[in-house]
C-alpha positions in Angstrom: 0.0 0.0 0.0 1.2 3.5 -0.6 2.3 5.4 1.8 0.7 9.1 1.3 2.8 10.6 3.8 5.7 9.7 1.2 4.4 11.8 -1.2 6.8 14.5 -1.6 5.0 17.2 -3.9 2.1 18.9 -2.3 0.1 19.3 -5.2 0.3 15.4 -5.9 -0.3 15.0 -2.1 -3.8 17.3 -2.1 -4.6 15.8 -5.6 -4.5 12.1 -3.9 -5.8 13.4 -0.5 -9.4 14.7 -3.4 -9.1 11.4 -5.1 -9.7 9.5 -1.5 -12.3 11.7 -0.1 -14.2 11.8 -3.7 -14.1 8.2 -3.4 -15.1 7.7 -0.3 -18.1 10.0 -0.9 -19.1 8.3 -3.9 -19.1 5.4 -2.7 -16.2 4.0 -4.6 -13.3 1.7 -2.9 -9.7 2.7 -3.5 -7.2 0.5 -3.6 -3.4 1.0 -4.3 -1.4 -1.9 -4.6 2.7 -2.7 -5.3 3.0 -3.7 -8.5 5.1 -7.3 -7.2 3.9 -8.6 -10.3 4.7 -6.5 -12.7 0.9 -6.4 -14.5 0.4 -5.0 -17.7 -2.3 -3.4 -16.4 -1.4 -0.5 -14.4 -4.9 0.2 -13.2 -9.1 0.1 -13.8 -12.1 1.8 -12.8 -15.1 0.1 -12.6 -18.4 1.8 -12.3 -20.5 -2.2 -11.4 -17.9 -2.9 -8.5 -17.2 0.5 -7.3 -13.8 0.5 -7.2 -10.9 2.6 -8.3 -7.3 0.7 -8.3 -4.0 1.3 -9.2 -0.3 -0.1 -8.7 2.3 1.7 -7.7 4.7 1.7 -10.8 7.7 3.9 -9.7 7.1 6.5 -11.8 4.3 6.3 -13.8 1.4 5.8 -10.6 0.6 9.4 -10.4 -0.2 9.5 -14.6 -2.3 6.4 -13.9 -4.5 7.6 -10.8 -4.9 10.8 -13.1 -6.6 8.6 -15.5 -8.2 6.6 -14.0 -9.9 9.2 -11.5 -10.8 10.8 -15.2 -12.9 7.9 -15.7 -14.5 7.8 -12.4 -15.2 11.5 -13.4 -16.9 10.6 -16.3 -19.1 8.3 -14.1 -19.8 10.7 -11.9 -21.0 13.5 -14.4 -22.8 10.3 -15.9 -21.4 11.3 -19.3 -23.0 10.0 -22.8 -19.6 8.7 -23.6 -19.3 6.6 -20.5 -22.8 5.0 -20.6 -22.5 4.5 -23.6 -24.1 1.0 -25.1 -23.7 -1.0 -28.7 -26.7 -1.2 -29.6 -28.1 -0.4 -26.2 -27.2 -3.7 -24.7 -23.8 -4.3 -25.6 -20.8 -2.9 -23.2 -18.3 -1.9 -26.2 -15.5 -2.6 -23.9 -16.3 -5.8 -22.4 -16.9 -6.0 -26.5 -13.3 -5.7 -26.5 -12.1 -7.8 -23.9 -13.9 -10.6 -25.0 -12.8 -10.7 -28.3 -9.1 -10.5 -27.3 -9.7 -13.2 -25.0 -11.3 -15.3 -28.2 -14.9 -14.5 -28.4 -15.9 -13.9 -31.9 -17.9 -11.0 -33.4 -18.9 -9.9 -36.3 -16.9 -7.5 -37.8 -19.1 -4.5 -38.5 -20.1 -4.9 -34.2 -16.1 -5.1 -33.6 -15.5 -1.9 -35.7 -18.7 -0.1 -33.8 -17.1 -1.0 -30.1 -13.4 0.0 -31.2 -14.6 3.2 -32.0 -16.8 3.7 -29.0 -13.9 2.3 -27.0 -11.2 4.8 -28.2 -14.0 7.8 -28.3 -14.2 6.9 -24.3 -10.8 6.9 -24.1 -9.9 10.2 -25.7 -12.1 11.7 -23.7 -11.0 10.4 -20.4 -7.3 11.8 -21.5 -8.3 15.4 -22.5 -10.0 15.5 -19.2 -6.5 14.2 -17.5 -4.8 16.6 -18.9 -7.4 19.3 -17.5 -6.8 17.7 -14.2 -2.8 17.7 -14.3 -3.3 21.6 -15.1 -5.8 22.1 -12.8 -3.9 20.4 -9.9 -0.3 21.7 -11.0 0.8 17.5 -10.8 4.6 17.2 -11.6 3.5 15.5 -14.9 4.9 16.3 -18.4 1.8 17.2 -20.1 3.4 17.5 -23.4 4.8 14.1 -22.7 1.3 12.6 -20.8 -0.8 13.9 -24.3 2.0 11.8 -26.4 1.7 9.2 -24.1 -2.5 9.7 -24.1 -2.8 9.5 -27.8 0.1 6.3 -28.4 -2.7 4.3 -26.0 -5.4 5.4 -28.2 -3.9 4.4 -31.4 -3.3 0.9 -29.0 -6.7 0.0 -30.1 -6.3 0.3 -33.8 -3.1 -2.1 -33.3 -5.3 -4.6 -30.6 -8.0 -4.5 -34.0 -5.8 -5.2 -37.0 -3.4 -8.2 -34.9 -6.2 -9.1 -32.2 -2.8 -8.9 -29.5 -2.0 -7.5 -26.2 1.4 -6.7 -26.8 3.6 -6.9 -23.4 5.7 -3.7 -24.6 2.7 -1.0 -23.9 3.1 2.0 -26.4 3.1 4.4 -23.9 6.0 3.4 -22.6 7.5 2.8 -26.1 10.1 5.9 -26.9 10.2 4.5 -30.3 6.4 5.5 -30.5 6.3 8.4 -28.4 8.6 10.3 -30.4 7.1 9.9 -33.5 3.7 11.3 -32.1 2.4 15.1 -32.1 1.0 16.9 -28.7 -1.4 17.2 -29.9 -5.1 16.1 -29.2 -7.0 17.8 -32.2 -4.8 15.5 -35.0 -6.5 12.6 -33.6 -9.1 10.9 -36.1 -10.9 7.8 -34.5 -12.1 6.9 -38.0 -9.1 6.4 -39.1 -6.0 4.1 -38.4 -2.7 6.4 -38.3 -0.6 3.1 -40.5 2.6 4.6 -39.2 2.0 4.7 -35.5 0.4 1.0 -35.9 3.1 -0.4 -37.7 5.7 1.2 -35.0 3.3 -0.6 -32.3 3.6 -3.5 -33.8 7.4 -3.8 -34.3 8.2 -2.7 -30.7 5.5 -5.3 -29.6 7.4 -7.3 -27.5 10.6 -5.8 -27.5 12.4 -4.9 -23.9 
């Protein structure tokens, strides 16, 4: 468990301190875990169980709680985005999930969730961002967008090879560096081939 009385920067320590109370208010349980196993994933919401969850990845925790509290924000505002339903009975990212895990679908419901999926996505990051600026967190956020939009385009990879690859592409500086800051580029219609093919050849590189 994370010790909050580590936390050096005060602005990270109130933002954490919100993220607990808000939680608590809500309802929601908060976990923080070491990361002993070194999961791919680095953390969840979920809106059916309540709970908010994290591991503490030296370095990268305080991007992930940012996210993640994002999502919870988008629960709490009860956003379109969020509730969101295929055709209003299908959850387009248990959609996803499944499929990676080896239920088929058709392909016109896959393309339908994907987009869903990564329209969720985008924006939970654009209001991260808002929430590192708000906060004044000690977080790149030239570096967090970058980071933002290679996980988007994750989902156009996780489409066209229907893989999980263990080198995330957020953590890729082959595929960081070749992306723009910039949220407004982003097309979800569209598959950027370049960032996908760099995805895919960093895969499972260390």
């Amino acid at each position: 468990m994370l010790d909050f009385y580590d936390i050096k920067d005060p602005n990270a320590k109130s933002f954490v301190d919100h993220v607990i109370n808000a939680c608590a208010e809500h309802g929601v349980k908060f976990i923080a875990e070491r990361d002993d196993e070194h999961s791919e994933c680095r953390g969840s919401f979920g809106d059916y169980d309540k709970e908010l969850k994290i591991f503490l990845v030296p370095d990268i925790w305080l991007d992930v709680l940012v996210h993640e509290y994002s999502h919870m924000e988008q629960w709490l505002e009860r956003s379109p985005i969020f509730l969101a339903k295929y055709r209003r009975r299908m959850d387009p990212t248990s959609v996803v999930d499944n499929w990676l895990n080896g239920h088929d679908y058709a392909d016109s419901t896959l393309d339908a969730c994907f987009r869903m999926v990564k329209e969720l996505e985008l924006d939970c990051e654009k209001r991260a961002v808002e929430n590192i600026k708000k906060w004044n967190l000690p977080i790149n956020v030239k570096r967090y967008t970058k980071c933002a939009i290679a996980y988007i385009h994750y989902y156009d990879y996780t489409r066209e090879y229907r893989n999980r690859c263990s080198n995330v592409p957020y953590e890729n500086e082959n595929v960081i560096k070749s992306i723009k800051a910039d949220f407004s580029t982003m097309n979800l219609d569209v598959h950027n081939r370049k960032i996908v093919q760099l995805i895919h050849e960093n895969a499972n590189s260390n």
